[in-house]
VEXBA-684733 format. One line per 5 residues: number of its first residue (from 1); their letters; for each residue x negated, y, z negated of N, C-alpha, C. Coordinates in nm, 4 decimals, decimal comma, always signed. Each point is the difference from the previous one (the first is absolute). Layout:
NUM = A = X/Y/Z/X/Y/Z/X/Y/Z ~ ...
//
This chain:
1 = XXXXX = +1,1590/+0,3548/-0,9752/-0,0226/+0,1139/-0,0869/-0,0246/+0,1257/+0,0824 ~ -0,1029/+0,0024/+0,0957/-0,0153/+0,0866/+0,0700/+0,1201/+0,0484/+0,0843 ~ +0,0996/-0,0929/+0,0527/+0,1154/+0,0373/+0,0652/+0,0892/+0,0950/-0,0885 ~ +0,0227/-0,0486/-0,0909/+0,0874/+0,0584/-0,1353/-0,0236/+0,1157/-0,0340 ~ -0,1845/+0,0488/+0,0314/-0,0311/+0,1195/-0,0308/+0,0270/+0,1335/+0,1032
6 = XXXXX = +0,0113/-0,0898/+0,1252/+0,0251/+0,0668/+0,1091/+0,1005/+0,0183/+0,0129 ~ +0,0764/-0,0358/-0,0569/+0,1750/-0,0037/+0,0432/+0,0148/+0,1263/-0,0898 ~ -0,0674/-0,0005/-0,1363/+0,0665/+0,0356/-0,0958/-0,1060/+0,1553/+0,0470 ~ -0,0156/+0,0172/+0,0584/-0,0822/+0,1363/+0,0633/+0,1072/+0,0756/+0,1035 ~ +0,0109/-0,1128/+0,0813/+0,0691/+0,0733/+0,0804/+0,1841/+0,0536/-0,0213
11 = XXXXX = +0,0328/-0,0834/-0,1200/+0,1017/-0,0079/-0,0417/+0,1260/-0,0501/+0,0788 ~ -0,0337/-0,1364/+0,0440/+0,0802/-0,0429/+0,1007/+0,0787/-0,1323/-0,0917 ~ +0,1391/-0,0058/-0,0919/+0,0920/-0,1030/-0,0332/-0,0124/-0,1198/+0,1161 ~ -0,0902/-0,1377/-0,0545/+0,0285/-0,0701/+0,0841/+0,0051/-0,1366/-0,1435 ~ +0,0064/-0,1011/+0,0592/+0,0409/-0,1369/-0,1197/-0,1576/-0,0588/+0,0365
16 = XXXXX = -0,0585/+0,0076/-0,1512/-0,1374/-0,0447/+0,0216/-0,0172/-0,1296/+0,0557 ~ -0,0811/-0,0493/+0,0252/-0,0314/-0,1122/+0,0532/-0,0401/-0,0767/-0,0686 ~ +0,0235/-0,1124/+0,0025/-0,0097/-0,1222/-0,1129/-0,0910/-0,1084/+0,0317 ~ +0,0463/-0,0645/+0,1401/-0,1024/-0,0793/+0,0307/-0,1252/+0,0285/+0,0652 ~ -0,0727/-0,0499/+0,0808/-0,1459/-0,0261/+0,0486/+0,0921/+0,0871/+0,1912
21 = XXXXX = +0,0777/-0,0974/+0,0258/+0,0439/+0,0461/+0,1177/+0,1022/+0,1190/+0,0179 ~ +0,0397/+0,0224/-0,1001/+0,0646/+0,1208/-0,0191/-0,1456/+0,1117/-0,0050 ~ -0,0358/+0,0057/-0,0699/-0,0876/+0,1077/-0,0091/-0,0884/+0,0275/+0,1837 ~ -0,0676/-0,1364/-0,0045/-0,0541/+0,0525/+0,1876/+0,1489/+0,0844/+0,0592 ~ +0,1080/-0,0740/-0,0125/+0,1185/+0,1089/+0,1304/-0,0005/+0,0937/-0,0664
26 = XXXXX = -0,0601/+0,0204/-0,1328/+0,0073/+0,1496/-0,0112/-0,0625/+0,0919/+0,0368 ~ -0,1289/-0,0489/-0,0317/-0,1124/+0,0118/+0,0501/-0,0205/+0,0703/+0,1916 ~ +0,0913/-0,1018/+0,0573/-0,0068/-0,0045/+0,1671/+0,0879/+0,1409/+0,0033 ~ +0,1046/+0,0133/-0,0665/+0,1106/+0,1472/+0,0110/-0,0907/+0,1065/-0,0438 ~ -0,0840/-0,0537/-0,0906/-0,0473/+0,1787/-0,0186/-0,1189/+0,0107/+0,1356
31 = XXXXX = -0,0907/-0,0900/-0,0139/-0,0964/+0,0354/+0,1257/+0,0867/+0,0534/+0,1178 ~ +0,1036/-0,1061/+0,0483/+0,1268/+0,1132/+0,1590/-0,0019/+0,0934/-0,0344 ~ +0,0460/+0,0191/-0,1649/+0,0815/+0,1468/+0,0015/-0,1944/+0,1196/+0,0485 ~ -0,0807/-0,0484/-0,0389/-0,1155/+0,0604/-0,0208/-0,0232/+0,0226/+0,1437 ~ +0,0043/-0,1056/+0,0675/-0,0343/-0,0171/+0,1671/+0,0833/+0,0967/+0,1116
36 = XXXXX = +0,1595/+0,0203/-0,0752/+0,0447/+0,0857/+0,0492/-0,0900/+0,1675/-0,0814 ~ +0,0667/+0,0247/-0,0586/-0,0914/+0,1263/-0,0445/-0,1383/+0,0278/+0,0627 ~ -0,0727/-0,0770/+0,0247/-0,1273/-0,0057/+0,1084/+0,0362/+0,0507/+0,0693 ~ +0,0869/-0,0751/+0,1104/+0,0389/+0,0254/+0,1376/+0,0589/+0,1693/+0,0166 ~ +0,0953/-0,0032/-0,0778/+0,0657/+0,1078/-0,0019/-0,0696/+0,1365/+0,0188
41 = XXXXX = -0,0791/+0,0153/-0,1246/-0,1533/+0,0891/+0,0191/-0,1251/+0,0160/+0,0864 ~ -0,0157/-0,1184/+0,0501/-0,0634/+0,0154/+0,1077/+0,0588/-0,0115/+0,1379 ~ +0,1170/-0,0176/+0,0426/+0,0527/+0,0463/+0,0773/+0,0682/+0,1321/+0,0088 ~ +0,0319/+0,0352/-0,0822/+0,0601/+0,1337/-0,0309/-0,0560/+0,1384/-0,0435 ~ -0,0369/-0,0391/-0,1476/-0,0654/+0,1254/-0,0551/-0,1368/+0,0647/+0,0746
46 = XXXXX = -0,0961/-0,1387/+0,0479/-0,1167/-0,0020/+0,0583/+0,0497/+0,0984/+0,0829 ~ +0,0310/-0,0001/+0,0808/-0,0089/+0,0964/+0,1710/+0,1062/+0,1292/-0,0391 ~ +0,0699/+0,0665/-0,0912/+0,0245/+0,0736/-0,0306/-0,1436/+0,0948/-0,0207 ~ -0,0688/-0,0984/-0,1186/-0,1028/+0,0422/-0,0964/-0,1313/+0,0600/+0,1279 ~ -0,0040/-0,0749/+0,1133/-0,0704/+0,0101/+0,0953/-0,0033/+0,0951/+0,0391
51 = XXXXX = +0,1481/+0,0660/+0,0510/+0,0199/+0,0991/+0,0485/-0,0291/+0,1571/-0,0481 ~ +0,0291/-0,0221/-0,1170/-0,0368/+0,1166/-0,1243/-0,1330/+0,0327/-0,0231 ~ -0,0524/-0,1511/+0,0027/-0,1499/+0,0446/-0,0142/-0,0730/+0,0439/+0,1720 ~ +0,0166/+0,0035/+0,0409/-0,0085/+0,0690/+0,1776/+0,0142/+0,1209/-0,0263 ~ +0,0705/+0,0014/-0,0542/+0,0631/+0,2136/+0,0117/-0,0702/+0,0457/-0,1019
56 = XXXXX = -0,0154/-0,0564/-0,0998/-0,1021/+0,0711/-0,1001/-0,1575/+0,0320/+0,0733 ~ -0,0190/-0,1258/+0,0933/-0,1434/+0,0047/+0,0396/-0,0298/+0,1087/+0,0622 ~ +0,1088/+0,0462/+0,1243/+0,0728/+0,1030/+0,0543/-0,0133/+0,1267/-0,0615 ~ -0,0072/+0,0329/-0,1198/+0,0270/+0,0949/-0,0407/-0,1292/+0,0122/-0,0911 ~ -0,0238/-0,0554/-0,0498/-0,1667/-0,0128/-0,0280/-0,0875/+0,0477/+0,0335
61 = XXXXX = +0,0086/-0,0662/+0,1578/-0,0571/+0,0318/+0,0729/-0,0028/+0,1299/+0,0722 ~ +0,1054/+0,0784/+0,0189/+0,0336/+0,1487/+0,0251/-0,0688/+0,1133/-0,0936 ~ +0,0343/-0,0786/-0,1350/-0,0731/+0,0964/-0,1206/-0,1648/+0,0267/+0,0235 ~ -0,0549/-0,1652/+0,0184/-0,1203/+0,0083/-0,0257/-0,0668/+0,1062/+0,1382 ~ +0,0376/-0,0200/+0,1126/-0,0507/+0,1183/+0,1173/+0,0546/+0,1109/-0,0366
66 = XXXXX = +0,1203/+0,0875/-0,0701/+0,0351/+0,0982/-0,0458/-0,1505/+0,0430/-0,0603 ~ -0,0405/-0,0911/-0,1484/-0,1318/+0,0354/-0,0467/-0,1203/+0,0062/+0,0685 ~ -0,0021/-0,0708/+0,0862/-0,1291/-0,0066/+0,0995/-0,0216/+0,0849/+0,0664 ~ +0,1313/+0,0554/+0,0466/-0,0298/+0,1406/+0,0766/+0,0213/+0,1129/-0,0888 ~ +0,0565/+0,0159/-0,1054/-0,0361/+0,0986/-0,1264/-0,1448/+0,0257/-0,0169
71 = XXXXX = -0,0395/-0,1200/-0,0524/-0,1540/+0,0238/-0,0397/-0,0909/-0,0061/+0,1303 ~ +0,0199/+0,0010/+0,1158/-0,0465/+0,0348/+0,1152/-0,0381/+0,1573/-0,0073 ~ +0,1280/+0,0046/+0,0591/+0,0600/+0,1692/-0,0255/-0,1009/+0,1154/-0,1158 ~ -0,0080/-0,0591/-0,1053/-0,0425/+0,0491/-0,1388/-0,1553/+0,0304/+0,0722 ~ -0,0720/-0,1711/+0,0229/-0,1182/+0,0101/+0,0061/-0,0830/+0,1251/+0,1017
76 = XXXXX = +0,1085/-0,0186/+0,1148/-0,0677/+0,0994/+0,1251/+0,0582/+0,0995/-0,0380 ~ +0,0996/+0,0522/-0,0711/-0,0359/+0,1174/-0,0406/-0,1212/+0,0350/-0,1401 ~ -0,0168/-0,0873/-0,0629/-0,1429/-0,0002/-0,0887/-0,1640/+0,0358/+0,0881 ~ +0,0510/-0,0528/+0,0698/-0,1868/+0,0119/+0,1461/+0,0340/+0,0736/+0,0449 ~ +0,0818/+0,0792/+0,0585/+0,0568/+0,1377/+0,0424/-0,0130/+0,1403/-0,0742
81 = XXX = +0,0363/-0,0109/-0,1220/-0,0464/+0,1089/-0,1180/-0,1753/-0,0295/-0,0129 ~ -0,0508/-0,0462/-0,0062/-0,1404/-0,0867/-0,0219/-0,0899/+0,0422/+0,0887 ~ +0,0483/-0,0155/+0,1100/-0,0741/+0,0096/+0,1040/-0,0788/+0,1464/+0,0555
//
């Protein structure tokens, strides 16, 4: 039942399964197909995703000392008028 529901999700035409041992090889094809899709993404997408997030940190990080020395800037000129 649960297979049937999954199939019928993903919308994949296949000839349901009838027996006890039919259903496990079905069973075994979708987990591969799943095991590949794993692999794929974590070999692949992962270290793309890695990379992107580096350069954001990168740039983040540029902004946030941009502000640090803004409100630096601001303050000593605040104790300067003050003073």
């Amino acid at each position: 039942m649960l297979l049937k529901l999954i199939l019928e999700k993903i919308k994949i035409k296949m000839k349901t399964p009838k027996t006890t041992s039919e259903h496990i090889i079905a069973l075994y094809g979708y987990i591969t197909g799943l095991r590949r899709d794993v692999n794929t993404i974590k070999n692949n997408h992962l270290k793309h995703m890695h990379k992107d997030i580096d350069g954001l940190h990168n740039k983040i990080d540029r902004l946030l000392y941009w502000l640090i020395g803004g409100l630096s800037a601001t303050i000593l000129t605040l104790v300067g008028l003050f003073k």
